[in-house]
C-alpha positions in Angstrom: 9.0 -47.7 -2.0 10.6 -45.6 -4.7 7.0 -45.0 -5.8 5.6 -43.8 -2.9 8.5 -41.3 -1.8 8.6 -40.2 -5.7 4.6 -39.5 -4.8 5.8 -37.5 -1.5 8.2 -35.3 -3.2 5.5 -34.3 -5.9 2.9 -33.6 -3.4 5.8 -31.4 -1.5 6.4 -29.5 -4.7 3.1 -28.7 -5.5 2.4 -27.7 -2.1 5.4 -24.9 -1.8 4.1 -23.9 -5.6 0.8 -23.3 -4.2 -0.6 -20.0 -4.2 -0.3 -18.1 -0.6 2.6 -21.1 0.3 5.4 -19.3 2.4 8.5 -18.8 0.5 11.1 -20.7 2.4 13.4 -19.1 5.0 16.3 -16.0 3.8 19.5 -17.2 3.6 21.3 -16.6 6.9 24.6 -16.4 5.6 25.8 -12.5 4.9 24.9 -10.5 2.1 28.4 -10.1 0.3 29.4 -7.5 -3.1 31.4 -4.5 -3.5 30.4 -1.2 -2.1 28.7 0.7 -5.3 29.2 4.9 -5.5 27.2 7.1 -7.3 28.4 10.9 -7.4 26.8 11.6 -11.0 29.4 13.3 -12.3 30.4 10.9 -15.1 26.4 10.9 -16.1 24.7 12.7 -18.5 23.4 16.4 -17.7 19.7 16.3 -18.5 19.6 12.5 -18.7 18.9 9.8 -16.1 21.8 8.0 -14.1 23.3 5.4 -16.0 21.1 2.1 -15.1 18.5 3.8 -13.1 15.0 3.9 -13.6 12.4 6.5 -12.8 9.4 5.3 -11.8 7.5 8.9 -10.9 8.5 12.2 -10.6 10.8 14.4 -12.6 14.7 13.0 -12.5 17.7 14.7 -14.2 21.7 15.0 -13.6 21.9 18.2 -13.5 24.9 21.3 -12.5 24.8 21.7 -8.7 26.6 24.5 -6.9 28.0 23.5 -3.6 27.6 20.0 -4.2 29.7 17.7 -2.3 31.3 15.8 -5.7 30.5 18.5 -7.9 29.8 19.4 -10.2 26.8 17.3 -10.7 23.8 16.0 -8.5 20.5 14.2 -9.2 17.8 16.5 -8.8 13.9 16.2 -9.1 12.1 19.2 -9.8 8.3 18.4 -10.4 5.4 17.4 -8.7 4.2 14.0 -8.1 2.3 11.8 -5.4 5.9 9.9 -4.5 8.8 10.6 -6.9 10.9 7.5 -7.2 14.2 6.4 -8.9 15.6 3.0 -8.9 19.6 3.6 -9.0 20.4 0.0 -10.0 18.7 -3.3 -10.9 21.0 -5.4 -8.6 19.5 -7.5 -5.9 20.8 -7.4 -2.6 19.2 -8.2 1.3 21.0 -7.2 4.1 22.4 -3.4 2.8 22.9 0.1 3.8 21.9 3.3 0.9 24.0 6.2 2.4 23.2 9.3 0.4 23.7 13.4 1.0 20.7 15.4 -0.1 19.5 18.8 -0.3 15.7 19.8 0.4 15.6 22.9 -1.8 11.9 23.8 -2.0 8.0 22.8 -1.5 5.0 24.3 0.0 3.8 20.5 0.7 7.0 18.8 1.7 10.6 18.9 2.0 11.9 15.4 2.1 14.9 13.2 0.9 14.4 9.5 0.8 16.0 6.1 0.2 14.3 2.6 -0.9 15.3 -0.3 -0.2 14.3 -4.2 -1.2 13.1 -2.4 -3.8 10.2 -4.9 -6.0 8.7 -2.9 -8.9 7.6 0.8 -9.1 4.9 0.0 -6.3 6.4 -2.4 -3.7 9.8 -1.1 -1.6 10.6 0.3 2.2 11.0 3.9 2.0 13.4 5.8 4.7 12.7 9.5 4.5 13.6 12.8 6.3 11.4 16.0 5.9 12.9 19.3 6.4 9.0 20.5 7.4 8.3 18.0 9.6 11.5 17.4 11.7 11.4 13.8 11.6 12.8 11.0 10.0 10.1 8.2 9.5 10.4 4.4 7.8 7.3 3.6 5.6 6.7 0.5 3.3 5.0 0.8 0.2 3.2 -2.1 -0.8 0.9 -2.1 -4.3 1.1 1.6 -4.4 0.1 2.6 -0.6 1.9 3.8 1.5 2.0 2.7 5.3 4.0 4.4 8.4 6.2 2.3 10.1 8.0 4.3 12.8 9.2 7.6 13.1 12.0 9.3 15.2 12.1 13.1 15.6 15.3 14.8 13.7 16.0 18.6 12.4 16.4 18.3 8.4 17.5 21.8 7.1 16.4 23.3 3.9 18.6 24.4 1.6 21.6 22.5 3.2 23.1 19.7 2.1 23.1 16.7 5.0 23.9 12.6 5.2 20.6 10.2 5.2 21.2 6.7 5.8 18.6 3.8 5.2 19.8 0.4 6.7 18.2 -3.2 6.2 19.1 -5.9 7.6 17.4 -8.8 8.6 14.1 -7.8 9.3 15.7 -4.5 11.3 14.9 -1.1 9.5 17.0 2.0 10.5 17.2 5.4 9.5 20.1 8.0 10.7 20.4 11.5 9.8 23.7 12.9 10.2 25.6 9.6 11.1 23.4 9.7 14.4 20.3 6.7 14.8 16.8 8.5 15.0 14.4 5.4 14.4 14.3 1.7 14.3 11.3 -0.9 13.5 10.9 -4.6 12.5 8.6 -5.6 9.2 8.7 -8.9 7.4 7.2 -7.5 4.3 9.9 -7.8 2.2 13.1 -9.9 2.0 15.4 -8.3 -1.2 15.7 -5.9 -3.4 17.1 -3.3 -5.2 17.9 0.8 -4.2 17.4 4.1 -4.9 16.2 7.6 -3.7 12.5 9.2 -3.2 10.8 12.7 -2.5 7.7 13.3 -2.0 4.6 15.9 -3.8 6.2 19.0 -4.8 9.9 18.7 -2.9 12.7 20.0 -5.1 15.1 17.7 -3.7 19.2 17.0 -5.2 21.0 13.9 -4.3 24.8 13.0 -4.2 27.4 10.7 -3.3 24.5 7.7 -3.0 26.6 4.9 -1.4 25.0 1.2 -1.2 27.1 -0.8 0.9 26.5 -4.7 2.4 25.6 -4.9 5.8 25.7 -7.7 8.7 28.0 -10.3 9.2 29.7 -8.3 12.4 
């Protein structure tokens, strides 16, 4: 008897190590840590944030006038297909990446983003406003393409500084703009991950007071 339910639990493993098994269920209990702030004023001018990681694009601390914490923002200021910047290499699920940002130029686009469930440099959910489209839209990037979600109509403003907010939770995107709820969508694709910010082609975007924060559990 021992034998055969010492065969059973092998066979088990093996199956769930299979290739294409499905990872067991998330964890339904909350997603708990303490609230993390960046305001980039204790960074580097000229350098990356402290424990971030740019994965395309042009990233820098940098002097800002009139930004909310001056004096410093994080500011990209080249062109690329999606910049990207991974602000920490913590793992969290169920979270909210409240950051203010400032669309400052671009022919192409004009957008402020934050990731989420972040994987690697090519896998992450992407919540993004675009100060030439008037929307606010939630895409997944998965092995370097990007996919449209849902998208809400919202006025972004160039040159001004204004809140974004990405939320996760569960499988329950949202995005806000200005504290006020302008889409929501469901997707599976991804169960945790890290954060950070995104722009897109040639946007001249500056971030400040990023603010990742658990949600659920209400």
């Amino acid at each position: 008897m021992r034998a055969l339910a010492f065969s059973v639990s092998l066979v088990t493993l093996a199956a769930a190590c299979a290739p294409g098994a499905i990872a067991p269920p998330a964890s339904s209990e909350p997603d708990r840590f303490a609230t993390v702030t960046w305001t980039f004023d204790g960074d580097r001018v000229g350098g990356l944030p402290e424990g971030a990681t740019a994965f395309s694009g042009t990233w820098a601390v940098r002097a800002e006038d009139g930004s909310p914490s001056p004096p410093n923002a994080l500011c990209q200021t080249a062109s690329a297909e999606f910049p990207a910047i991974q602000l920490s290499s913590d793992v969290h699920r169920d979270v909210a990446m409240t950051v203010r940002f400032k669309p400052i130029s671009g022919r192409t686009d004009q957008a402020g983003g934050v990731l989420l469930r972040i994987q690697d440099a090519n896998n992450y959910y992407i919540v993004r406003a675009n100060a030439l489209e008037s929307n606010v839209v939630i895409f997944k990037y998965v092995a370097g393409s990007r996919t449209e979600v849902r998208q809400g109509r919202a006025v972004t403003r160039s040159g001004v500084w204004q809140e974004l907010r990405g939320e996760v939770e569960g499988t329950t995107l949202r995005g806000y703009l200005g504290g006020a709820l302008v889409v929501e969508a469901t997707d599976t694709t991804f169960r945790e991950g890290r954060a950070g910010v995104w722009t897109k082609a040639d946007s001249v975007t500056c971030f400040d007071d990023a603010v990742l924060t658990p949600v659920g559990g209400r």
